[in-house]
N, C-alpha and C positions, 0 to 999 in steps of 0.2 A: 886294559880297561881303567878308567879315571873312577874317585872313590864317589860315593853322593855328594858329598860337601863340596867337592870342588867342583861339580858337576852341577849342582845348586848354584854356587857364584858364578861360574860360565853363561850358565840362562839366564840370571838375573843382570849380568853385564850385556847378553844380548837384547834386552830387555830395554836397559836402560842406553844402548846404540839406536834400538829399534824407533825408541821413543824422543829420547833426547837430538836425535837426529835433527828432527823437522822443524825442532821447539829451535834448536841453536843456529838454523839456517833462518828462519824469519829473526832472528835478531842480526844475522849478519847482513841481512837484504836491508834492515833499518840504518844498522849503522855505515854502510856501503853509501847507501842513499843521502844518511844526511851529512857526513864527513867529508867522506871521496865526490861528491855530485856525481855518481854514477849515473847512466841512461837505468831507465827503466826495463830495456832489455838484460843488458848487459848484468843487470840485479836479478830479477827473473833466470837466469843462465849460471850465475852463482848457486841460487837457492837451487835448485832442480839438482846440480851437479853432487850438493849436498846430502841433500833428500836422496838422491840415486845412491851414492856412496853409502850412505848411513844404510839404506835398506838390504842391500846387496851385503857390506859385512856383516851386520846386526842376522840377517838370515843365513847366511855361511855360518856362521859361529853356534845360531840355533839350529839350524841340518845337522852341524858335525856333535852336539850334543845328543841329537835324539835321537840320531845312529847308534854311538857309544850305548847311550842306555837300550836300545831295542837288541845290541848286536849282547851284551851283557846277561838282558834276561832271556832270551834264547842260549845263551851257552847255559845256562843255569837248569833250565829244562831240560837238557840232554845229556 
């Protein structure tokens, strides 16, 4: 079992995945856009793959958190 502190910065890192995700794919569909002259699909298909990515770790990382802590305070109770 991981101790609360670090268990505390795990969440807040999935947190800051969960979040920062979406926030740093619309800057790259801007910058894609106005640098690369990428198609407007082809931007759309960046950002999504982003957004998908970002969600998927960011939630992986908070499941295996909240296991740890659920499987923790059951061993404690018994």
């Amino acid at each position: 079992m991981i101790s609360d502190r670090l268990r505390k910065i795990l969440s807040l890192i999935a947190m800051v995945i969960l979040i920062g995700g979406p926030a740093s794919a619309l800057v790259l569909v801007i910058l894609q856009m106005a640098l690369d002259e990428a198609t407007v699909g082809a931007a759309i298909g960046s950002f999504l793959r982003v957004v998908a990515g970002s969600a998927f770790l960011g939630g992986v990382l908070r499941l295996l958190v909240s296991i740890d802590a659920r499987l923790e305070r059951s061993g404690g109770k018994g």
